[in-house]
ZADRENVEX-188914 format. One record per residue (C-alpha): x, y, z. Coordinates in steps of 0.001 Angstrom, whole numbers. Layout:
+---------+---------+---------+
|    east |   north |      up |
+---------+---------+---------+
|       X |       Y |       Z |
...
+---------+---------+---------+
END
This chain:
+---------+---------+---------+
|    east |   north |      up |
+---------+---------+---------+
|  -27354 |   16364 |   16519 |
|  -26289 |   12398 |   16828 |
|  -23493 |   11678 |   15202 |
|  -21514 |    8465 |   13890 |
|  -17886 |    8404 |   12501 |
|  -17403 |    4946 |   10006 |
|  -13606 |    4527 |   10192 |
|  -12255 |    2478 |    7095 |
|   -8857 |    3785 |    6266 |
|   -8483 |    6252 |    8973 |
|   -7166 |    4210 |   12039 |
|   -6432 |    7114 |   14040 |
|   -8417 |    9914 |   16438 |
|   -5729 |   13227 |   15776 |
|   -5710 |   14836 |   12026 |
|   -8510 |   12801 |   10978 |
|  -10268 |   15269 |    9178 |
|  -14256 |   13569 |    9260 |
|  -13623 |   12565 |   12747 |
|  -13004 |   16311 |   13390 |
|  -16099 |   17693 |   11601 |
|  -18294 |   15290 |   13401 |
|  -17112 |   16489 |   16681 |
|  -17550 |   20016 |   16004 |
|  -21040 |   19281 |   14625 |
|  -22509 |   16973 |   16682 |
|  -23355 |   17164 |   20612 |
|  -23237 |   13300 |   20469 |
|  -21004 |   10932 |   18962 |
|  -20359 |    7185 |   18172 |
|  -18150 |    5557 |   16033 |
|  -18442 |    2511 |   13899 |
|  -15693 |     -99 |   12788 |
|  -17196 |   -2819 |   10159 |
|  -15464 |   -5841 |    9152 |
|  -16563 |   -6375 |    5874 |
|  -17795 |   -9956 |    5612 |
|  -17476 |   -9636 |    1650 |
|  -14145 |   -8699 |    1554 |
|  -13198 |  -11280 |    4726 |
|  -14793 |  -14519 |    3015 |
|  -11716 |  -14192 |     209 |
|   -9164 |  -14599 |    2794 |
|   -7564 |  -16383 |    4682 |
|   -8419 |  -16845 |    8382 |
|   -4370 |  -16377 |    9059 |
|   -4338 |  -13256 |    7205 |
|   -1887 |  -10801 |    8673 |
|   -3327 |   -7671 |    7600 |
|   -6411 |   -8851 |    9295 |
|   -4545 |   -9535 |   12973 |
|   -2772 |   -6026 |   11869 |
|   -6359 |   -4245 |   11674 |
|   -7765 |   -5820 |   14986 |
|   -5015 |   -5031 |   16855 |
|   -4978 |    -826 |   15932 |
|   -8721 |   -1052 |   16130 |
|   -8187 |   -2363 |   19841 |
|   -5935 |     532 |   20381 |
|   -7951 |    2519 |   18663 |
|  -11154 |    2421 |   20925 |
|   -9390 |    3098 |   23850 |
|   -8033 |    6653 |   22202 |
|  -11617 |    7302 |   21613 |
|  -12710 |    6532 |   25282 |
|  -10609 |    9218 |   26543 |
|  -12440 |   11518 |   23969 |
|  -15818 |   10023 |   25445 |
|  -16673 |    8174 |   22182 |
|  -17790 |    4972 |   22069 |
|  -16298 |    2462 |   18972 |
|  -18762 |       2 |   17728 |
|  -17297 |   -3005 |   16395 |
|  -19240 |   -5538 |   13947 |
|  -19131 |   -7450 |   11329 |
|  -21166 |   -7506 |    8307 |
|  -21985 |   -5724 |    5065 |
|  -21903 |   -1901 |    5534 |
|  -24992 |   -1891 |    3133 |
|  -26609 |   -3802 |    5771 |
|  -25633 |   -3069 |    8934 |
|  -25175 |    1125 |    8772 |
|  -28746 |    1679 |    7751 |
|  -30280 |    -421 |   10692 |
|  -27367 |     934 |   12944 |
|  -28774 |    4843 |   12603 |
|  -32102 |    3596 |   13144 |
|  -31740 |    1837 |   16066 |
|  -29477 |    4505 |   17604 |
|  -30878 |    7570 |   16138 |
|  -27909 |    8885 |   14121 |
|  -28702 |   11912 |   12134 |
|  -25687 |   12210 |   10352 |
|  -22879 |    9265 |    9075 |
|  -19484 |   10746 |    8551 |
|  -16791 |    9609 |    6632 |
|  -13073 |   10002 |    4559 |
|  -13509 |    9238 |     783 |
|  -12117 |    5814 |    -979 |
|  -11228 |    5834 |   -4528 |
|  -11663 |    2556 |   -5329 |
|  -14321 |    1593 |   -7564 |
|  -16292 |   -1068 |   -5556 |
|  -15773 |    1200 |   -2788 |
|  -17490 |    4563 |   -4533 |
|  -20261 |    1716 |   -5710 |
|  -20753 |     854 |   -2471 |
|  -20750 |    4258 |    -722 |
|  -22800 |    5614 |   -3575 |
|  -25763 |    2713 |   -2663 |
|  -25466 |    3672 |    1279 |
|  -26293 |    7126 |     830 |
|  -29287 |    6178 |   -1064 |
|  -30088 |    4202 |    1647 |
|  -29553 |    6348 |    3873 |
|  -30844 |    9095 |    2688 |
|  -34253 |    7251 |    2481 |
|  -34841 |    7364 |    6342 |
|  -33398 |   10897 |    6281 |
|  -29869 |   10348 |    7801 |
|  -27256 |   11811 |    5685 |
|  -23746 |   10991 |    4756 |
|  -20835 |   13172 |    4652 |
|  -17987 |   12550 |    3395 |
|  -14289 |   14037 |    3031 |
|  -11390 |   14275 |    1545 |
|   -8445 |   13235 |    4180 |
|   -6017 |   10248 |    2627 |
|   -4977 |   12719 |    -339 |
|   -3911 |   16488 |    -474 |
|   -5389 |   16501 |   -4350 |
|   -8104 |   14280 |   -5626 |
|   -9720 |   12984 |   -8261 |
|   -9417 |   16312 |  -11266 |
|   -8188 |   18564 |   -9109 |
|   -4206 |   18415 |  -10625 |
|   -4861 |   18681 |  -14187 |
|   -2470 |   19769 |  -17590 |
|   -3247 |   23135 |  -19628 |
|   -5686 |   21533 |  -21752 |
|   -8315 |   20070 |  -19293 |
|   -6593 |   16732 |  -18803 |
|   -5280 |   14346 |  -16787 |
|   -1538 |   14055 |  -16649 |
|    -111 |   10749 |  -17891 |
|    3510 |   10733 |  -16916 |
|    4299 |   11276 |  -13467 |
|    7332 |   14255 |  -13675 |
|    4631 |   16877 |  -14577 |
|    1930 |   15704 |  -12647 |
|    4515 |   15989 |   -9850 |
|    5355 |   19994 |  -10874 |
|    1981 |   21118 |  -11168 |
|    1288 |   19681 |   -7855 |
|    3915 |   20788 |   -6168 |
|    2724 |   24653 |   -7917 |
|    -624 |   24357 |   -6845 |
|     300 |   23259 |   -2906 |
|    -653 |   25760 |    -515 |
|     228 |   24786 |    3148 |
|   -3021 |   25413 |    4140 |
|   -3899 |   22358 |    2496 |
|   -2265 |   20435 |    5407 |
|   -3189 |   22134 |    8051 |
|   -3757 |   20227 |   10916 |
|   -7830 |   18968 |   11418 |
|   -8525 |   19348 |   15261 |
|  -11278 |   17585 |   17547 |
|  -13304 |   19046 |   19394 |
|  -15008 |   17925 |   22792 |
|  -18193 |   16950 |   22061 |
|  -20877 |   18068 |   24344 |
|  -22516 |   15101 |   25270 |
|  -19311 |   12393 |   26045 |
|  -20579 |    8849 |   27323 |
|  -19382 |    7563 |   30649 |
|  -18802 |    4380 |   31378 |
|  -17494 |    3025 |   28113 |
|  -17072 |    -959 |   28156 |
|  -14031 |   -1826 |   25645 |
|  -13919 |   -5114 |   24204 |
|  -10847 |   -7207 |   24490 |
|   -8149 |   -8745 |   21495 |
|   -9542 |  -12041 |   22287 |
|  -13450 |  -10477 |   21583 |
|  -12502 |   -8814 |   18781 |
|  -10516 |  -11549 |   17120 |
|  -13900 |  -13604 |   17661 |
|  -16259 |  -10957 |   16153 |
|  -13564 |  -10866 |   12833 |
|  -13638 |  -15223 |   13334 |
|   -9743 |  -14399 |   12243 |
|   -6680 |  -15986 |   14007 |
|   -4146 |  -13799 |   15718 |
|    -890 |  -14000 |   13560 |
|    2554 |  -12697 |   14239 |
|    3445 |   -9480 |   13126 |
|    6456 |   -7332 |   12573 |
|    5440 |   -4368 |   12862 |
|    3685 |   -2081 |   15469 |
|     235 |   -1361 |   15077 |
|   -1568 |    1726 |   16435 |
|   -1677 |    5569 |   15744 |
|    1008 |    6079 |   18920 |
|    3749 |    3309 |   17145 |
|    2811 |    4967 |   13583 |
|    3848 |    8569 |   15381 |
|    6857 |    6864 |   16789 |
|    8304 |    5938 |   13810 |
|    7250 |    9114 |   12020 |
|    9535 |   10725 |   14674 |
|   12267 |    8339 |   14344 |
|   12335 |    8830 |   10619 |
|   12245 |   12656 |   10259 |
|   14887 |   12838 |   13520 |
|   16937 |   10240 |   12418 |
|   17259 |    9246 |    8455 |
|   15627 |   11762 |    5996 |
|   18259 |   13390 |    5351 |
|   20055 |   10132 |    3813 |
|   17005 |    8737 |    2443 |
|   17863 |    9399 |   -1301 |
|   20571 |    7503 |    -742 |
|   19699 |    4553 |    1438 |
|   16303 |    3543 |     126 |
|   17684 |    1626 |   -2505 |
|   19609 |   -1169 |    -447 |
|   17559 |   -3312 |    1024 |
|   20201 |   -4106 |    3540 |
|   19614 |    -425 |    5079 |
|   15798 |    -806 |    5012 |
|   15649 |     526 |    8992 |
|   16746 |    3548 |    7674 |
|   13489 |    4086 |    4842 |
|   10037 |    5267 |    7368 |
|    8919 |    2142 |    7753 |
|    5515 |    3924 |    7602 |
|    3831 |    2274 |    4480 |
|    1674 |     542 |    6538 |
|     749 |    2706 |    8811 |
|    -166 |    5498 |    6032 |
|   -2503 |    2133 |    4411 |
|   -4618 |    2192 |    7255 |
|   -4201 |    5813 |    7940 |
|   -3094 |    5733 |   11326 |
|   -1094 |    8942 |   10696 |
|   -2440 |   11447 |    8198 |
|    -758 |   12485 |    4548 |
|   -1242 |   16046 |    6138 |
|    1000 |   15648 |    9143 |
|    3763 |   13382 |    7537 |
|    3981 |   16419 |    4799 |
|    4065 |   19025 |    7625 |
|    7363 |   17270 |    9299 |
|    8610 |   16162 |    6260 |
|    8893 |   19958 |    4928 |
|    9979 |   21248 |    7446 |
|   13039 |   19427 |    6357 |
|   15585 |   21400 |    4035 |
|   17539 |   18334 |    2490 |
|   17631 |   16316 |    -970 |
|   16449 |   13327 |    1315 |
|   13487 |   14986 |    2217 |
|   12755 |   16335 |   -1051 |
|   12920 |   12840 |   -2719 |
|   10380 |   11273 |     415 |
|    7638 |   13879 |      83 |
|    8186 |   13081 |   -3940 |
|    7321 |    9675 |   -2904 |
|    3781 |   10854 |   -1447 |
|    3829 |   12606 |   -4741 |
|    3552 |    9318 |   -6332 |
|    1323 |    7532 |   -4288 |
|   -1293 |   10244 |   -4842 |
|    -943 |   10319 |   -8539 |
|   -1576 |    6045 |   -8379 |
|   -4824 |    7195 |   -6300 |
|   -6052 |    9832 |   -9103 |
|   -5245 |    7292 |  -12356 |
|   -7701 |    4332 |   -9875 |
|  -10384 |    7028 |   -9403 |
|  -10306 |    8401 |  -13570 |
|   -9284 |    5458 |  -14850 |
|  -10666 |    2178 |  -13501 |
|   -9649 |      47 |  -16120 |
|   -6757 |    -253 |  -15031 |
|   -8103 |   -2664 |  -12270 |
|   -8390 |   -5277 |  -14563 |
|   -6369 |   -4564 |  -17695 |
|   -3377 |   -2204 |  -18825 |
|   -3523 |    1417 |  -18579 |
|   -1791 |    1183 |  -22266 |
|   -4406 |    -565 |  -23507 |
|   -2449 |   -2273 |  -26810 |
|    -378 |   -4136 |  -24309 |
|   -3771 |   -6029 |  -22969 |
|   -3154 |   -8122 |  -26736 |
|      -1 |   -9360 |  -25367 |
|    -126 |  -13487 |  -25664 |
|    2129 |  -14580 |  -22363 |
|    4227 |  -17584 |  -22804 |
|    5704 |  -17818 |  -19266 |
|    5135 |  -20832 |  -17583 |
|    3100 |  -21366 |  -14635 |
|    5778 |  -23774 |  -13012 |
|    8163 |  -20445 |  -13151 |
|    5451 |  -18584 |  -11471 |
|    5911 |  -20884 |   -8342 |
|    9199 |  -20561 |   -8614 |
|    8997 |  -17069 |   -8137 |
|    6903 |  -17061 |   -5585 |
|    8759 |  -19587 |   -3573 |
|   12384 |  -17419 |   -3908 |
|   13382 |  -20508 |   -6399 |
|   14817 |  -18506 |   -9772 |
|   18737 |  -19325 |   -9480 |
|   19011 |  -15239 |   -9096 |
|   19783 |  -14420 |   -5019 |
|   18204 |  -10955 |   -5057 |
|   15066 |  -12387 |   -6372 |
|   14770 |  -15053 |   -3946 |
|   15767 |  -13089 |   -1284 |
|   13195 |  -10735 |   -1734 |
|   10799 |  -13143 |   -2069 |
|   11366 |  -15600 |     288 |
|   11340 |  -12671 |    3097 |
|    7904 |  -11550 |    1446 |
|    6400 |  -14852 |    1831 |
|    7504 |  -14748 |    5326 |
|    6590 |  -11596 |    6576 |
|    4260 |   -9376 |    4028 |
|    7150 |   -6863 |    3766 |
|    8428 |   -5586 |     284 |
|   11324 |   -3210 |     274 |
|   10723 |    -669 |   -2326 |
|   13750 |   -1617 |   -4619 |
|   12694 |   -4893 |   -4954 |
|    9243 |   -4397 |   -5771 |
|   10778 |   -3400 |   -8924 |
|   13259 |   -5687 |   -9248 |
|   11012 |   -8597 |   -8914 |
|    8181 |   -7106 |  -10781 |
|   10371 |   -6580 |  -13668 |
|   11670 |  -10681 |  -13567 |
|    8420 |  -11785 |  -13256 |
|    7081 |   -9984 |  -16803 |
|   10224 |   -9222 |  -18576 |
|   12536 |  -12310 |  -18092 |
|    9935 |  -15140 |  -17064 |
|    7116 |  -13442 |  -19808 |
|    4192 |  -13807 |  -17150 |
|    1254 |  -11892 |  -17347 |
|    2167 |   -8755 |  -15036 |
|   -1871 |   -8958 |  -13334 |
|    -772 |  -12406 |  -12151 |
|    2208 |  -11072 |  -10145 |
|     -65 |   -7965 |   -8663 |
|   -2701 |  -10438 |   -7818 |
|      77 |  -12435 |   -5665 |
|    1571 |   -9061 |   -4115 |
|   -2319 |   -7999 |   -3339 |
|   -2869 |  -11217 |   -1347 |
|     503 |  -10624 |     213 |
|    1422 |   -7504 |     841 |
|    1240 |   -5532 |    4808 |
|     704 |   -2339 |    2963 |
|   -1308 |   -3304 |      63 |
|   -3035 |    -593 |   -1563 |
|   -5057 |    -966 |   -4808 |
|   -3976 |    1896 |   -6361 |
|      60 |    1942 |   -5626 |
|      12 |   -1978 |   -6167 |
|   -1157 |   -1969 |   -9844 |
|     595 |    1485 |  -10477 |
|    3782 |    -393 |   -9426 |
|    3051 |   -3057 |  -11644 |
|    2366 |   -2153 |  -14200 |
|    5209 |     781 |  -14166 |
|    7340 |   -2119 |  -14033 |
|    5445 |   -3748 |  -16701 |
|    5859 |    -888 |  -19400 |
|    1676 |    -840 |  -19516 |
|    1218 |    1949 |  -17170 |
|    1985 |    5429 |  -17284 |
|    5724 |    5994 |  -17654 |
|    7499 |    8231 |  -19490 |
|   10099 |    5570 |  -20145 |
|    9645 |    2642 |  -22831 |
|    8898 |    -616 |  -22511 |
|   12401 |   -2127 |  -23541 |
|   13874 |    -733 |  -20041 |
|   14426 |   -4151 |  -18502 |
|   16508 |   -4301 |  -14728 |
|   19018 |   -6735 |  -15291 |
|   18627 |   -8652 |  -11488 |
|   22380 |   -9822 |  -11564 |
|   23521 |   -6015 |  -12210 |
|   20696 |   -4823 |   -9715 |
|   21996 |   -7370 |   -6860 |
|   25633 |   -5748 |   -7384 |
|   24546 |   -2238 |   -7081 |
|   21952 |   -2803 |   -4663 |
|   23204 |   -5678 |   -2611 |
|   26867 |   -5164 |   -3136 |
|   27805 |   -6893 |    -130 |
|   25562 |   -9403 |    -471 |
|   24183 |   -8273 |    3521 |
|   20439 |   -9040 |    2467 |
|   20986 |  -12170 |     452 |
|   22843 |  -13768 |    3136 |
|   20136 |  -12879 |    5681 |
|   17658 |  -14519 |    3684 |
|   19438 |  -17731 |    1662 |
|   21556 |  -18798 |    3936 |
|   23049 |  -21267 |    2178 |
|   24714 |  -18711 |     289 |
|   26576 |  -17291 |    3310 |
|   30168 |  -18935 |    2461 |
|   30537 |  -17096 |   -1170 |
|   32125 |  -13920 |   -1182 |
|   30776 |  -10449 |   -2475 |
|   31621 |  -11353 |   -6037 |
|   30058 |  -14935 |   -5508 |
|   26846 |  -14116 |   -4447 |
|   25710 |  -12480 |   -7407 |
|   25813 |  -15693 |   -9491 |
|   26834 |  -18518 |   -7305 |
|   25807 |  -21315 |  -10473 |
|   29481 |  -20051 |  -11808 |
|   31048 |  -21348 |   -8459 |
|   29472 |  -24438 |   -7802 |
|   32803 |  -26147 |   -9138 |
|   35148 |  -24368 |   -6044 |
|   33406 |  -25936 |   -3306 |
|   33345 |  -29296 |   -2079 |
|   29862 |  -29561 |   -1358 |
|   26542 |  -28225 |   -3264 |
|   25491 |  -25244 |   -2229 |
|   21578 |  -26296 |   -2203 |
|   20809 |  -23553 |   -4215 |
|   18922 |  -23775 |   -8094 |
|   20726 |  -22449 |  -10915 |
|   19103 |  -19739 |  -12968 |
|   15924 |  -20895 |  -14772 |
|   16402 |  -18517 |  -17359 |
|   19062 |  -16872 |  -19228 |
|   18204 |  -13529 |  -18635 |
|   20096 |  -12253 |  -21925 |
|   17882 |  -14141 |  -24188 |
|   14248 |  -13336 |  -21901 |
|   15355 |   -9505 |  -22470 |
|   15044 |   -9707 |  -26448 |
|   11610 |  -12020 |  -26308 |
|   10397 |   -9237 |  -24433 |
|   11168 |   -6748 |  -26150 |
|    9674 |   -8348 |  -29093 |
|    6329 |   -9053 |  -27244 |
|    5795 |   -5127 |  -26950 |
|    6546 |   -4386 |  -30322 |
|    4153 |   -6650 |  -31789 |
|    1849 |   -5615 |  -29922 |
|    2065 |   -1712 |  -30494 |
|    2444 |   -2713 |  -34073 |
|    -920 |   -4869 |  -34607 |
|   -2602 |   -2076 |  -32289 |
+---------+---------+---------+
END
């Protein structure tokens, strides 16, 4: 039987568990990479994650060379180009790991249809998640809400042969002779520009850091993944796990082998990430509206002149702008301030929370559908939290705690590097001691004040639900 893996969010030849059943079904194999022309016309042609893909999907072709697998590399529609594909080269059988987004279970619904017309069939797996969709539900049938006991009865229900490792095989038939195609080739079939990155791509630097991680810094994680200034010592593997060039199964395998709090709290953070996945696959309306639904009558009165402020690290708070004027620059969010900016954005400039995930999406290395709007709107109080909505982070108390030194601020707004660690933290009550301006915007909001409108925005709202 022919074969043909379609990689999407599985960047990686070892524990990929559709790659693995093809080889052990099929004497032949090919594998297919499509850039989506749909999704590239909304971006643009500097996009990092873009020059992030290209490059893992040049290392990735040269993994499966060794394996005697040739990757495919076009650009198109999928609906298109995967039906004409198995025609031309005789595929019997398209294999596949399962997305939970719903454009992409639209889209893979039509191409097995299509498929399925000319009698090639599509298999598909579970691989990105340990549980899926209704498999972790409460006593009565339904889905959890809250995270804390979705996160018990998952943890009750894992077996560890749920993460066992998925193993190619050699397939019978390997081609010889495999032409690769270079960057520059591949950067031309995308029509994308190489940009800089700051991270490694590839399965082999995604392995590294795994390694470095579980060798070097679980143990401290609970600790240390709050300050931003210590970020080298979180896994650095958000990415990585995004494009799935290291599998859920084998980062759960190291990471429990691991008898410390630190590790405890990072496999609780997988936790999390797969109950964002199941509330995107049951509940899609949270792609475009709260998962709270009262809280979609919320009237916004931020204004949009704030919103750029944000955006451009320009608030008059140093944690803020630090955080965002290193996301602008690089794509990377530190987990801490995720939250902390989230929550300044909705709860002290009163912006519509969907207009700060639409930013991150656009933004982010690591951006994930589901995790992106289950962060927001966590930090939004329209989501599913146990805590209510009049939990607002204070970002003056959360730079102190956080940033107590002010290490992170300094690195990025520099021309707060003469205060002290007590000045940082609200350098507009200094101004006066030096004898030059610091450069730097005093707060555009008094945060006290924002707080209490807040508040009052959610309670009207519950109230006239």
């Amino acid at each position: 039987m022919k074969g043909l893996h379609w990689f999407r969010r599985d960047l990686r030849i070892n524990d990929n568990r559709a790659l693995a059943k093809a080889s052990q079904e099929c004497s032949e194999l090919d594998g297919i990479f499509i850039f989506d022309s749909q999704i590239l016309s909304t971006l643009p042609k500097n996009d990092r994650r873009v020059s992030y893909i290209i490059e893992s999907i040049y290392l990735l072709q040269n993994s499966l060379k060794k394996n005697g697998i040739k990757l495919h590399i076009v650009k198109g529609t999928p609906q298109t180009i995967l039906p004409k594909f198995c025609l031309k080269y005789k595929i019997n059988t398209v294999y596949t790991n399962r997305d939970y987004e719903a454009t992409a279970k639209i889209r893979d619904e039509k191409i097995f249809h299509l498929l399925k017309k000319n009698n090639i069939q599509l298999k598909d797996f579970k691989d990105h998640v340990v549980f899926e969709a209704r498999e972790i539900l409460n006593l009565s049938g339904s889905l959890y809400k809250v995270f804390t006991p979705y996160k018990n009865k998952w943890l009750s229900e894992f077996k560890t042969e749920l993460i066992r490792e998925e193993k190619m095989s050699v397939v019978k038939n390997q081609k010889k002779g495999i032409d690769l195609l270079s960057r520059k080739e591949i950067y031309k079939i995308a029509a994308f520009q190489k940009t800089k990155l700051w991270l490694q791509p590839g399965e082999e630097a995604a392995k590294e850091s795994a390694r470095h991680f579980f060798s070097k810094n679980i143990k401290d994680y609970k600790r240390s993944r709050d300050f931003p200034s210590l970020n080298e010592k979180c896994s650095l593997l958000s990415t990585a796990i995004r494009f799935g060039e290291i599998s859920i199964r084998e980062l759960l395998r190291q990471a429990l082998k691991k008898k410390s709090e630190g590790a405890s709290t990072w496999v609780s953070e997988l936790i999390w990430r797969e109950f964002y996945q199941m509330i995107l696959d049951q509940c899609p309306h949270v792609v475009s509206g709260a998962f709270k639904k009262e809280f979609n009558a919320i009237h916004w009165p931020g204004k949009l002149k704030n919103f750029q402020k944000w955006k451009d690290g320009e608030t008059g708070f140093p944690l803020v702008d630090a955080a965002m004027r290193h996301f602008k620059n690089t794509g990377l969010m530190h987990n801490r301030l995720r939250m902390v900016t989230a929550s300044f954005l909705v709860k002290d400039l009163l912006i519509d929370w969907r207009l700060g995930e639409k930013y991150f999406a656009a933004t982010l290395m690591d951006f994930d559908l589901a995790a992106n709007n289950g962060g927001w709107q966590w930090s939004a109080s329209t989501g599913c939290d146990a805590q209510p909505y009049f939990r607002v982070f204070n970002p003056t108390t959360q730079s102190q705690r956080f940033d107590p030194e002010g290490t992170f601020i300094k690195e990025h707004l520099p021309e707060l590097k003469e205060l002290n660690k007590k000045e940082i933290h609200e350098p507009y009550k200094k101004k006066d001691l030096f004898s030059k301006k610091l450069n730097y915007p005093t707060p555009i909001v008094d945060h006290s004040k924002q707080r209490l409108l807040a508040i009052q925005l959610f309670k009207d709202a519950r109230e006239n639900k």
